[in-house]
C-alpha positions as CSV (number, residue, x, y, z in Angstrom):
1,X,91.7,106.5,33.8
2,X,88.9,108.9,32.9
3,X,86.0,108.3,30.6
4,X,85.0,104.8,29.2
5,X,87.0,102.1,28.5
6,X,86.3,99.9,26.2
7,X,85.8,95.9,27.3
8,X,89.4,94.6,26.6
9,X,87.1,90.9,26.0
10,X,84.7,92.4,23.4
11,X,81.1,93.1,23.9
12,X,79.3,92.4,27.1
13,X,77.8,89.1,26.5
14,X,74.4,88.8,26.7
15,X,72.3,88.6,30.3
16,X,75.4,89.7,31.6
17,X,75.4,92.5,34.0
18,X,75.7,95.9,32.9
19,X,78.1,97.2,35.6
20,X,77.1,100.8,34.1
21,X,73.7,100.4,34.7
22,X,72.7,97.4,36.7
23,X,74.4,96.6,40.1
24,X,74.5,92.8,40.7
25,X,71.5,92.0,42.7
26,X,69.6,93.5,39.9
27,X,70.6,91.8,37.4
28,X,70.0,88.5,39.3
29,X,66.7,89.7,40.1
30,X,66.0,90.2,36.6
31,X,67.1,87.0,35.5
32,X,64.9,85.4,38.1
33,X,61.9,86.5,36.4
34,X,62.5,85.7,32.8
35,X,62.4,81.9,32.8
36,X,59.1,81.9,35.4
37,X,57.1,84.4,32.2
38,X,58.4,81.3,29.8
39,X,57.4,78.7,32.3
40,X,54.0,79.7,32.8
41,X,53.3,80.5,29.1
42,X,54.4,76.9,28.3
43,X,51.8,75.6,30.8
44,X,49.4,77.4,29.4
45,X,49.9,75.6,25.9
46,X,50.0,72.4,27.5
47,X,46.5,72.9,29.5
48,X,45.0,74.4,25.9
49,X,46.1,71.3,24.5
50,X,45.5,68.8,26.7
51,X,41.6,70.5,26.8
52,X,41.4,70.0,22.8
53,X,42.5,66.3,23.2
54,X,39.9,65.9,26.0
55,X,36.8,67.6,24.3
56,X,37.6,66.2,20.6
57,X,37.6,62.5,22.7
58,X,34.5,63.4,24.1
59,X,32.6,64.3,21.1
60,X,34.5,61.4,19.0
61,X,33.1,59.4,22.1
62,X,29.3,60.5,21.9
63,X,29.5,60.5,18.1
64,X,30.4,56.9,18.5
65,X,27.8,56.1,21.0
66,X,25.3,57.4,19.1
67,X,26.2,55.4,16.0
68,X,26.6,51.7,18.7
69,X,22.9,53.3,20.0
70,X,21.3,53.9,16.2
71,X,22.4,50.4,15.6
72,X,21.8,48.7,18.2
73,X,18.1,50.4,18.0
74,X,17.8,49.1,14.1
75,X,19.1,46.0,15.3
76,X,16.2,45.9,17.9
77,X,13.8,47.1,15.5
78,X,14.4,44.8,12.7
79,X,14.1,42.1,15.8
80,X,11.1,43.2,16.8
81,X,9.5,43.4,13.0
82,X,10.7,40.2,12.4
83,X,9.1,38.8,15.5
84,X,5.8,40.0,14.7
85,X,6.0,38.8,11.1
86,X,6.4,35.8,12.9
87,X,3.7,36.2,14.8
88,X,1.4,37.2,12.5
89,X,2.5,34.3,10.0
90,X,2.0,31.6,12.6
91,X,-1.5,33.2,14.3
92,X,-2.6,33.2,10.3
93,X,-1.4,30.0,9.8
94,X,-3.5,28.6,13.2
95,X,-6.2,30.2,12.0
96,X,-6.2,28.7,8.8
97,X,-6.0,25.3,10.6
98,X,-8.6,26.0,13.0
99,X,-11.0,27.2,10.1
100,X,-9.8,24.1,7.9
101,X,-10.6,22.0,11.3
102,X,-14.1,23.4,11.8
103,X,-14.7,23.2,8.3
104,X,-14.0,19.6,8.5
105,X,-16.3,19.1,11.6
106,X,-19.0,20.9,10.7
107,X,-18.8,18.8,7.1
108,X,-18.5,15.8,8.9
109,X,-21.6,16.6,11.4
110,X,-23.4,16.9,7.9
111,X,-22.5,14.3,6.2
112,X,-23.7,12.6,9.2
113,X,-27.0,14.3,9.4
114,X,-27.2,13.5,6.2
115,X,-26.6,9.6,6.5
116,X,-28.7,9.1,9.7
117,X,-31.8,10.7,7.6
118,X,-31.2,8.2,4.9
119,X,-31.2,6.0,7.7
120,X,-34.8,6.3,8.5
121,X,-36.8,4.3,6.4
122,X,-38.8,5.9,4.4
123,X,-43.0,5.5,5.0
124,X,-43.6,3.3,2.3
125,X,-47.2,2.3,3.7
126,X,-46.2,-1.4,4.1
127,X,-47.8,-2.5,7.4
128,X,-45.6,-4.2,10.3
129,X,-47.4,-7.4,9.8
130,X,-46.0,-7.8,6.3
131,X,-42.5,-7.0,8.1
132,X,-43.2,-8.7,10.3
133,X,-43.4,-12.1,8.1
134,X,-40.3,-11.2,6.0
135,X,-38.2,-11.1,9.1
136,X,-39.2,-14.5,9.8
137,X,-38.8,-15.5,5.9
138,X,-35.1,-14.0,6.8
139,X,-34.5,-15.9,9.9
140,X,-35.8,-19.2,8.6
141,X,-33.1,-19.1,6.1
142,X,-30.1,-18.1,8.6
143,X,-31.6,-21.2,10.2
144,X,-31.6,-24.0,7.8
145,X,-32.7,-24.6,3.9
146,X,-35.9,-24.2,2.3
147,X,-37.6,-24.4,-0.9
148,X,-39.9,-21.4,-1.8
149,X,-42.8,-23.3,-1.3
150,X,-41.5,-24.8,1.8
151,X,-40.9,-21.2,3.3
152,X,-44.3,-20.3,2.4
153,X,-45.8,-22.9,4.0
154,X,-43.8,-22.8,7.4
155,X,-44.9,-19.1,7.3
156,X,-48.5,-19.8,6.8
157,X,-49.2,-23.1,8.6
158,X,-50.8,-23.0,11.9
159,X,-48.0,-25.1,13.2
160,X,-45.7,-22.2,12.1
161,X,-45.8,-18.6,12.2
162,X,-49.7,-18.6,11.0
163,X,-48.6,-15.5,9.2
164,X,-51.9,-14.3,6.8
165,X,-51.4,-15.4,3.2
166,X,-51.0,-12.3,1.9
167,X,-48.2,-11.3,5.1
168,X,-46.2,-14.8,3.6
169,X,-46.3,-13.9,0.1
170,X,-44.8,-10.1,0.3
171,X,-42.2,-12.1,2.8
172,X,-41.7,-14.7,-0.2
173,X,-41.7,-11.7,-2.9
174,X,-38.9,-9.9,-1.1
175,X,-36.8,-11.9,0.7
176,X,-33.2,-12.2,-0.9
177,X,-32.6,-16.2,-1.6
178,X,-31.1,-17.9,-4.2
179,X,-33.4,-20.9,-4.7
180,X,-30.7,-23.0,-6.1
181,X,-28.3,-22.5,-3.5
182,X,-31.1,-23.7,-1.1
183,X,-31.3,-26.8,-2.9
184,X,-27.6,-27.6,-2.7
185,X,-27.6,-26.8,0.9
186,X,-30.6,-29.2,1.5
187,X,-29.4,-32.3,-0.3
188,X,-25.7,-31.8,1.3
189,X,-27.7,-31.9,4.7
190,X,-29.6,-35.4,3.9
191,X,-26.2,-36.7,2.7
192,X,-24.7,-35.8,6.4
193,X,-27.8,-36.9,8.1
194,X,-28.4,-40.4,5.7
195,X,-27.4,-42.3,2.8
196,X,-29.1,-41.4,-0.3
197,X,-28.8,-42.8,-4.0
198,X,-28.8,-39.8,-6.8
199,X,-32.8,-40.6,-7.4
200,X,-33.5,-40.9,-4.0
201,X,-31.7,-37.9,-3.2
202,X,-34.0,-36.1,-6.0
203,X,-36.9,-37.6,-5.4
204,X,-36.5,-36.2,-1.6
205,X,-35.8,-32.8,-2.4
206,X,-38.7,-32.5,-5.2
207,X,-41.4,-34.7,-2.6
208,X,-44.4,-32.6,-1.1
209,X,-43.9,-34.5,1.9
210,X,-40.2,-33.5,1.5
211,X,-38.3,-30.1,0.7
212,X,-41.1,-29.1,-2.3
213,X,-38.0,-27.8,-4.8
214,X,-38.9,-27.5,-8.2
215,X,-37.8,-30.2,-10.4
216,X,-34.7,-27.4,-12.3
217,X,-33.6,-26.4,-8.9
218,X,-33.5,-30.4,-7.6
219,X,-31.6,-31.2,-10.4
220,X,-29.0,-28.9,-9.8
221,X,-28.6,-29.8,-6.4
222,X,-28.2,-33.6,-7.3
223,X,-25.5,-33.1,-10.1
224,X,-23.5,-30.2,-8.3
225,X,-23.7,-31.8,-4.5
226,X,-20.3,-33.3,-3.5
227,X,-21.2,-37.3,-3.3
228,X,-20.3,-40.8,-4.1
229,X,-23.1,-43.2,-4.8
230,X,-21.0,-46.7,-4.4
231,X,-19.8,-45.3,-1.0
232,X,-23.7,-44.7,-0.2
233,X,-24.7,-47.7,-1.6
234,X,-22.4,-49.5,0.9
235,X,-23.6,-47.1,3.5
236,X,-27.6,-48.1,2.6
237,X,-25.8,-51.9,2.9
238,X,-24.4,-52.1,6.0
239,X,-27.6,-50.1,7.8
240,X,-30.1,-52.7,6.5
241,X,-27.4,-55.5,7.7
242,X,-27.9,-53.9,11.0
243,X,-31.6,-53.5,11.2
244,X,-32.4,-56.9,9.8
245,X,-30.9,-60.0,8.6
246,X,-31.3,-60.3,4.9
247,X,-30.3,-62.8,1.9
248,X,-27.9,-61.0,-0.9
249,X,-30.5,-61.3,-3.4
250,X,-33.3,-59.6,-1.0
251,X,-30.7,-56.9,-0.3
252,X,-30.3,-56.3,-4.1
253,X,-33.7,-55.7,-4.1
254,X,-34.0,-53.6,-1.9
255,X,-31.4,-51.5,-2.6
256,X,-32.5,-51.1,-6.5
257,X,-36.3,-51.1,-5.6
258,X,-38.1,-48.0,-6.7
259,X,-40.2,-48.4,-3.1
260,X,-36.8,-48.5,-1.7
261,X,-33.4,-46.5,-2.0
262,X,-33.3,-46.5,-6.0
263,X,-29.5,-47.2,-6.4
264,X,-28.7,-48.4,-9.9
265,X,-27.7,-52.1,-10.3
266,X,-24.5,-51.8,-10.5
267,X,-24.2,-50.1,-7.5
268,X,-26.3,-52.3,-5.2
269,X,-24.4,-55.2,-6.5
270,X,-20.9,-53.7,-5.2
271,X,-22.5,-52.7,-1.9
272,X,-24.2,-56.7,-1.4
273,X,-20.6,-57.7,-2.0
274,X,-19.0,-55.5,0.2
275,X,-21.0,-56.4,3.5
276,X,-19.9,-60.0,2.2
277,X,-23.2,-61.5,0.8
């Protein structure tokens, strides 16, 4: 058979062999190399790829790490800012206080100052002699009662103080004494010492050789003083029982007699018939 024959199967499929061209061992060789050229271009898209994914993570990454930084350093900042608003609120605040506190003191040291100079008595040219005798006028009457003329005299007498006359009167013109009270006090001192009848009890208080009150400052002390004159009647009664034997009728006497204690009749007769005569 001369010339070519046509493939009694068709057309050569594809990759096959040409047997008019190739032998065998070529065509294997050339098949060899064909799917290594595809291999190595696929693994070339792959390790493009994979570099994309890599770098677009990294950048994604630092993108994000800036933004956690950024806030993290407003975060700090606004921290910080508010801290020393704190700061500055609270040392303001302190300071306020501590002026407020030394404004205080140093108000208080004034007022003070101010009190101890009124404190110092002024030099009024009264000599210590005159203050002298008013201290004594003052401790006289913590002590016990007095008339006015009473004071003056303890004050002046020899048997006293023997202040000068002039030394007792600025003690008598300045001491601070309610004359009336001093009357009161006096005659509710004989009634706790004694027995007194009302006129007794004035007469006593109003005597120069008693308590020298006037007879308005006496008279108060008799009708304001706490008493009961039948119950001091009995009193005078029983005492003269005691000292001396004694009819009814001399006791009457005695108790009514204006040399005596002055009770009024009625009186005296109730106290003679209560010690039993």
């Amino acid at each position: 058979m001369t010339g070519s024959q046509p493939n009694p199967y068709g057309q050569t499929p594809q990759g096959s062999p040409d047997p008019q061209t190739q032998s065998y061992g070529e065509y294997n060789a050339s098949v060899a190399e064909k799917p290594n050229k595809k291999k190595r271009s696929f693994l070339k898209w792959g390790v493009g790829a994979v570099a994309a994914i890599v770098l677009f993570n990294a950048f994604a990454g630092n993108d994000d790490d800036d933004a956690v930084t950024t806030a993290d350093s407003d975060d700090n900042d606004s921290v910080i800012a508010e801290a020393e608003a704190d700061a500055d609120t609270n040392s303001g605040a302190e300071f306020a206080s501590l002026e407020d506190s030394d404004s205080d003191s140093v108000s208080g040291t004034d007022e003070a100052n101010e009190a101890a100079i009124d404190a110092v008595p002024a030099d009024d040219g009264v000599s210590t002699e005159f203050k002298n005798a008013l201290r004594s006028a003052e401790n006289y009457l913590d002590f016990s009662s007095f008339s006015y003329q009473g004071l003056y005299d303890q004050l002046t007498s020899e048997y006293g103080e023997a202040y000068p006359a002039e030394a007792a009167q600025y003690a008598m013109d300045n001491v601070a004494v309610d004359w009336n009270q001093e009357a009161l006090e006096s005659a509710e001192n004989y009634l706790e010492f004694s027995h007194f009848s009302y006129a007794g009890l004035y007469k006593q208080l109003t005597s120069e050789y008693g308590e020298e009150f006037t007879a308005e400052q006496a008279q108060y002390a008799v009708d304001t003083v706490d008493a009961d004159w039948n119950a001091e009647a009995i009193e005078a009664a029983e005492s003269y029982q005691e000292l001396m034997p004694m009819s009814g009728t001399e006791l009457l006497n005695q108790l009514t007699s204006e040399y005596g204690e002055q009770f009024t009749q009625e009186q005296a007769q109730q106290a003679v018939a209560a010690v039993g005569l």
